[in-house]
C-alpha positions in Angstrom: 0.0 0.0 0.0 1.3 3.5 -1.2 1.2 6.8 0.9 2.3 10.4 0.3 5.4 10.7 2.7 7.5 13.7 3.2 11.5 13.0 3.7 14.3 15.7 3.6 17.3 15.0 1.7 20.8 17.1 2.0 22.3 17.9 -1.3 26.0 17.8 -2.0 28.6 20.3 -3.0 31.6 18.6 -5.3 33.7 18.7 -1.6 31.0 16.6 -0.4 29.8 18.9 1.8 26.1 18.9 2.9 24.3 22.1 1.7 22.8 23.7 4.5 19.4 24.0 3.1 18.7 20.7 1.4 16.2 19.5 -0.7 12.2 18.2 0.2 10.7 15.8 -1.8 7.6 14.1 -1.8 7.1 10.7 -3.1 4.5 8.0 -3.8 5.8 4.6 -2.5 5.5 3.0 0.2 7.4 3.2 3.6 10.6 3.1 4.4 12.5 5.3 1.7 15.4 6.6 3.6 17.1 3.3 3.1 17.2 4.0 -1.0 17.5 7.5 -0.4 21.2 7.4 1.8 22.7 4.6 -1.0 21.5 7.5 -3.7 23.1 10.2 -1.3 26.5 8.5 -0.9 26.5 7.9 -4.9 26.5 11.2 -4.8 29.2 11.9 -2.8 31.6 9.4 -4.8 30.8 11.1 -7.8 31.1 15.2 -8.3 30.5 14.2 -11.7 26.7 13.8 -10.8 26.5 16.9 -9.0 25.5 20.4 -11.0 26.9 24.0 -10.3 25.2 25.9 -7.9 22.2 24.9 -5.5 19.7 24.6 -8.2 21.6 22.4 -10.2 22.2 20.1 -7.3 18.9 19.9 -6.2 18.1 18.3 -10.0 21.7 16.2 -9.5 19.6 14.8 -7.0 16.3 15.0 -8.7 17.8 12.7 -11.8 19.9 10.3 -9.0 17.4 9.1 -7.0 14.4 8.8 -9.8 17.3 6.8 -11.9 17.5 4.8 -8.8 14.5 4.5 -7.1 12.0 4.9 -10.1 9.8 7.4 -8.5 8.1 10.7 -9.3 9.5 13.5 -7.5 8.6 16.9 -6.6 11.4 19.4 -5.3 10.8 22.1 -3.0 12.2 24.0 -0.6 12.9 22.7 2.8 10.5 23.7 5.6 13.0 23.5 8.5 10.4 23.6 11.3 8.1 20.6 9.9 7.4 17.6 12.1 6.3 14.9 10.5 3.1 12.9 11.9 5.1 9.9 11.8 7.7 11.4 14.3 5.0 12.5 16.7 3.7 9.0 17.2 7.3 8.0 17.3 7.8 10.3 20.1 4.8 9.7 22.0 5.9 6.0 22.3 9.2 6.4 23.9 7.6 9.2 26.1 5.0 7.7 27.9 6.9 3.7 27.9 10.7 5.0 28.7 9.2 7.8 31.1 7.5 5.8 33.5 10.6 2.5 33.3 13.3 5.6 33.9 11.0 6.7 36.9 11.0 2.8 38.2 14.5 2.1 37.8 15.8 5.7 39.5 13.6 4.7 42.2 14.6 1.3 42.6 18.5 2.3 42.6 17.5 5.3 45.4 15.6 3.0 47.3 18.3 0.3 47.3 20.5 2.8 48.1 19.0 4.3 51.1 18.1 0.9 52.6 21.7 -0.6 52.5 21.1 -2.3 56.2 18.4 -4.6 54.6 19.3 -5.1 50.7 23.1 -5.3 51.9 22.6 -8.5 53.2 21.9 -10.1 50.0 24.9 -11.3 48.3 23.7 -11.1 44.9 22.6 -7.2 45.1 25.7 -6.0 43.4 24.2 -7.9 39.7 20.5 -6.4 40.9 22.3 -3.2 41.1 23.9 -4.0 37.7 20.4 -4.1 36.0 18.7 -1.3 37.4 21.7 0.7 36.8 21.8 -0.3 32.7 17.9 -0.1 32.5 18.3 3.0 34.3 20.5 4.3 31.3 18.4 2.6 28.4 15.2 4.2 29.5 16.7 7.8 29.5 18.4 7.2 26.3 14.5 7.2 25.1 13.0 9.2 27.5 15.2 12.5 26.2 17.7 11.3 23.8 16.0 9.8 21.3 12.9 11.9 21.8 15.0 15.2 21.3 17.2 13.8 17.8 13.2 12.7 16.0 12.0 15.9 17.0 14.6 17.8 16.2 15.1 15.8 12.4 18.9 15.0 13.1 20.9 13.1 9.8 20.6 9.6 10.6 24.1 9.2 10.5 24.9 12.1 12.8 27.1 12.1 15.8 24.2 12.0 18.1 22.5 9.1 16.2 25.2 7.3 16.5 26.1 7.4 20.4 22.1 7.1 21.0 22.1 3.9 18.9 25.6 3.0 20.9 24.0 3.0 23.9 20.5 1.3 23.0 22.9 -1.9 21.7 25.1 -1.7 24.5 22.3 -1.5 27.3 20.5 -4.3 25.3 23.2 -6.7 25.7 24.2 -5.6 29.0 20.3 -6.5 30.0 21.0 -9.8 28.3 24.2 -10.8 30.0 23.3 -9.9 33.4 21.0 -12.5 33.9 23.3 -15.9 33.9 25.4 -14.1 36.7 22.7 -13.9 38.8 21.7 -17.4 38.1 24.9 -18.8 38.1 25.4 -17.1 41.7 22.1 -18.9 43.4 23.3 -21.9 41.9 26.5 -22.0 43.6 24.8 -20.9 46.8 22.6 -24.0 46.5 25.2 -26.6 45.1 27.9 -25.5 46.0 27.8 -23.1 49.0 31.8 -22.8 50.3 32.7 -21.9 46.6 30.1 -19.6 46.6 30.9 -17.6 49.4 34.8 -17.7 48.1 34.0 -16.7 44.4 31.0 -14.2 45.0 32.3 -11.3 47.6 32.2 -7.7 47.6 34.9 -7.2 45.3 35.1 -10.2 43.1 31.5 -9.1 42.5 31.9 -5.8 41.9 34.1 -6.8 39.1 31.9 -9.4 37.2 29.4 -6.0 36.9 32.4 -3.8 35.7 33.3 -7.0 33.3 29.2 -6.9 31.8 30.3 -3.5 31.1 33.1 -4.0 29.0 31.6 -7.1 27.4 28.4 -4.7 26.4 30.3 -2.1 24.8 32.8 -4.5 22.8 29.5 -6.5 21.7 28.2 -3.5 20.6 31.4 -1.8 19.4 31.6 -4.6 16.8 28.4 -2.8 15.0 31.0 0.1 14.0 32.8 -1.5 11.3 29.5 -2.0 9.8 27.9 1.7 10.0 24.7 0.5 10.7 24.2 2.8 13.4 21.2 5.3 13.6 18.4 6.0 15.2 16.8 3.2 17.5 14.7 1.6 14.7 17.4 -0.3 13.3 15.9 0.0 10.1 19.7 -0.4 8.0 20.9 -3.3 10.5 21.5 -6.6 8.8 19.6 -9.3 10.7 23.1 -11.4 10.3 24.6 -8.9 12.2 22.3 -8.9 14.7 21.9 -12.7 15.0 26.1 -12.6 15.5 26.3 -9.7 18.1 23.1 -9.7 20.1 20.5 -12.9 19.3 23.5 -15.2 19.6 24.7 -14.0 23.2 21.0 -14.0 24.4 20.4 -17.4 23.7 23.3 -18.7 25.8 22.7 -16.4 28.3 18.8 -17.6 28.6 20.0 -21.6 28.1 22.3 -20.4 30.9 19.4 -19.0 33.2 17.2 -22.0 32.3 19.8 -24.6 33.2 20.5 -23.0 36.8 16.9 -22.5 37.6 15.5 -26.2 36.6 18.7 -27.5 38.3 17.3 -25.4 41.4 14.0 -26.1 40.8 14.6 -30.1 40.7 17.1 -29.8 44.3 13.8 -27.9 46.2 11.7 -30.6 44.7 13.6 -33.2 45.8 14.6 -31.8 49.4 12.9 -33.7 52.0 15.5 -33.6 55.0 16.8 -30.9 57.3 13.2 -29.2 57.5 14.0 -28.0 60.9 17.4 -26.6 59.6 16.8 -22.2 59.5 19.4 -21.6 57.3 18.8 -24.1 54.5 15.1 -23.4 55.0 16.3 -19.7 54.2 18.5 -20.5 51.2 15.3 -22.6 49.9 13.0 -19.7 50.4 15.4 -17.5 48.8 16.0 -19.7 45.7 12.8 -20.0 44.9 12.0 -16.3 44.6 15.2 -16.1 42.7 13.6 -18.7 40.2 10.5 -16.5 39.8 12.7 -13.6 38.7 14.5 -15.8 36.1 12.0 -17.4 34.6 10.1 -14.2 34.2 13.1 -12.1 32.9 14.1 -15.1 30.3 10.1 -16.1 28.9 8.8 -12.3 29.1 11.0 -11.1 26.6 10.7 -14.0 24.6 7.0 -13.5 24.2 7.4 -9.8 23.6 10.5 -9.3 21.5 10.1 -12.2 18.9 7.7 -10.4 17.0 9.5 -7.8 17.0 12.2 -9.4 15.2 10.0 -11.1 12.8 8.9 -7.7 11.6 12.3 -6.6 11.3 12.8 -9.4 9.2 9.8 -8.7 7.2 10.5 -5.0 6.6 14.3 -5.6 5.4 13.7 -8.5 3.0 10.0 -9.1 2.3 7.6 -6.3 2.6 8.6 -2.2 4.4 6.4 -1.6 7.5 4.6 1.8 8.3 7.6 3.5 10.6 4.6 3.8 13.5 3.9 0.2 13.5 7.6 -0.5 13.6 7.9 2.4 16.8 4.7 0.2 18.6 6.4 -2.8 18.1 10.5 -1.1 18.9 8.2 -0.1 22.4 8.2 -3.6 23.4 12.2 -3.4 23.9 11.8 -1.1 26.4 9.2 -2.6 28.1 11.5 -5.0 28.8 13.8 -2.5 30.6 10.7 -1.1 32.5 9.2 -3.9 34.0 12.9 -5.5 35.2 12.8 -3.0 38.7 8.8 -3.6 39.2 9.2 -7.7 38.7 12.5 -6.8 41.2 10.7 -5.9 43.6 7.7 -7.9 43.3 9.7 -11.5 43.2 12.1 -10.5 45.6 11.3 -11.0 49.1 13.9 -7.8 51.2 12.6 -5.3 48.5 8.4 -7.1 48.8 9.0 -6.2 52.5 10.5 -2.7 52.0 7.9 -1.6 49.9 5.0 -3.0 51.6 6.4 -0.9 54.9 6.8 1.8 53.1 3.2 2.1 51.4 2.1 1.3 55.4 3.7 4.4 56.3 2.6 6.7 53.6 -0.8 5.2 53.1 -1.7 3.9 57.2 -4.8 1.4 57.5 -7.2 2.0 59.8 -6.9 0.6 63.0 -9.5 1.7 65.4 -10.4 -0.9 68.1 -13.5 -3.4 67.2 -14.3 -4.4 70.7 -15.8 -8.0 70.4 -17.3 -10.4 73.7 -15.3 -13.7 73.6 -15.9 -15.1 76.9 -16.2 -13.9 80.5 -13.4 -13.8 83.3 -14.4 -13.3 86.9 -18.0 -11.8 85.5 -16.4 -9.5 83.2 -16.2 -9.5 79.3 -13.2 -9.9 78.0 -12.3 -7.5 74.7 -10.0 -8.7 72.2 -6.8 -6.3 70.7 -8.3 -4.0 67.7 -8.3 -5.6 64.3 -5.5 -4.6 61.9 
């Protein structure tokens, strides 16, 4: 299906300069264009010959390029440099309302951990909780301000700022990804192995498996560079090899990973039938199985909410283009991913379900007036029972 779209093209001077005022033009076809548009815009660039003398005659350089390459009608105008396109608005609103409210979640959850350190201290695996929140926390403000401020403002794809936003949307992705099997991998230690766990997963030694997700996110993403494939978040120009390589490939080990720790878990609690009266296994069991919650939810939820994204990304590079708004709806469910992580945090986790259930007691208190109720008679007296809570 075909729709009028409206897409501003630079054109070039022989240095291969942009010209500052560009050209508009409208075409008939459907969406996405920018994809023919940028490999007509860097023939241009390797050939001067292609170019005319002064702006005029670039403007038809580009006229005669791109309908010799794309095989469209074009109309030429000049560019309205204040025009937002309804396309971008919808974009916008997306990452507003999804990325607001998960960067909101996640500063909380990092202030709140933060200011109770005597209660979420004592868990040993808080420094890969921390981790998460803290790479969410990053993600969601990339498209709470970031990307919100480059679509509005029309930036090149292939800017500066395009390119660190699109930097840090791969690198936050993987680090999500990755942080998962650590946390994993340290309950199932604690549960199998519990002298090597308290030898391999201190303060410092953990402290240094975060700073190591770190510097295994950016070289994942890093490897996107040779590639220039990097733009805004839509990932319209990505190759879906790449992407299989650098990012599908590392999720799947890292969810076969989670899976293998928790059924391993799962199967020990099961199974466990002795030392019932024993407080500190009793604990550990407890413990582990909200820990299995967490990681089965943070491994299927993103299944079942990013495949289809990926199948449409598929779609739109080799079979059919997408409308750009249903490709934003669907890009949203990435970063619902990164909102939910600090609300299934706190709702799995048992310190944090505490914490927050004290402190909605103390802003919000119940009523508890006394309810005076007759249950017997001492020495001719009625006896009242303690008010109801």
């Amino acid at each position: 299906m075909s729709t009028n779209i409206v897409a501003t093209v630079a054109a070039f001077d022989p240095s291969g300069e942009r010209d500052g005022r560009g050209v508009v033009m409208q075409l008939q076809l459907p969406y996405p264009i920018h994809l023919k548009i940028d490999c007509v815009k860097k023939k241009i660039e390797k050939k001067p010959s292609l170019i005319g003398h002064g702006y005029h005659g670039r403007i038809h350089a580009v006229n005669r390029a791109v309908k010799y390459e794309c095989g469209f009608r074009i109309i030429i105008g000049p560019v309205k440099r204040n025009m937002v396109l309804t396309s971008d608005v919808i974009v916008v609103c997306i990452l507003i309302s999804i990325s607001g409210i998960g960067f909101i979640f996640n500063t909380s959850f990092l202030i709140f951990s933060f200011v109770n350190r005597q209660v979420t201290g004592k868990l040993d695996y808080r420094w890969f909780l921390y981790g998460l929140a803290s790479i969410d926390f990053f993600y969601t403000l990339n498209m709470f301000i970031l990307q919100p401020y480059i679509t509005l403002k029309g930036m090149d794809p292939k800017g500066q700022w395009c390119f660190i936003t699109g930097f840090l949307v791969m690198m936050c992705a993987v680090g999500g990804v990755i942080s998962q099997p650590l946390l994993s991998i340290n309950r199932y230690f604690a549960m199998f192995h519990p002298e090597k766990s308290k030898k391999f997963f201190k303060k410092p030694y953990c402290i240094c498996m975060v700073i190591g997700i770190y510097a295994l996110s950016f070289l994942s993403a890093y490897t996107f560079v040779p590639f220039d494939e990097y733009g805004r978040f839509e990932v319209y120009e990505m190759q879906i090899w790449h992407m299989f390589v650098f990012f599908t490939s590392p999720m799947i080990i890292s969810y076969g990973i989670s899976l293998y720790c928790a059924f391993s878990i799962s199967k020990l609690i099961s199974k466990q039938t002795e030392a019932k009266n024993d407080r500190e296994w009793c604990s550990k069991i407890r413990e582990a199985r909200f820990i299995i919650r967490f990681i089965y939810i943070e491994v299927f939820m993103p299944i079942c909410i990013e495949t289809p994204v990926f199948i449409l990304i598929f779609v739109n590079r080799y079979l059919s283009p997408i409308p750009r708004e249903v490709m934003a709806v669907m890009l949203g469910c990435f970063i619902v991913h990164g909102t939910s992580d600090p609300i299934v945090m706190v709702i799995v986790i048992k310190p944090y379900r505490r914490l927050i259930k004290g402190w909605f007691r103390k802003v919000w208190p119940m009523d508890t007036t006394a309810c005076p109720t007759t249950v017997g008679s001492m020495y001719g007296a009625n006896t009242a029972i303690r008010r109801l809570s």
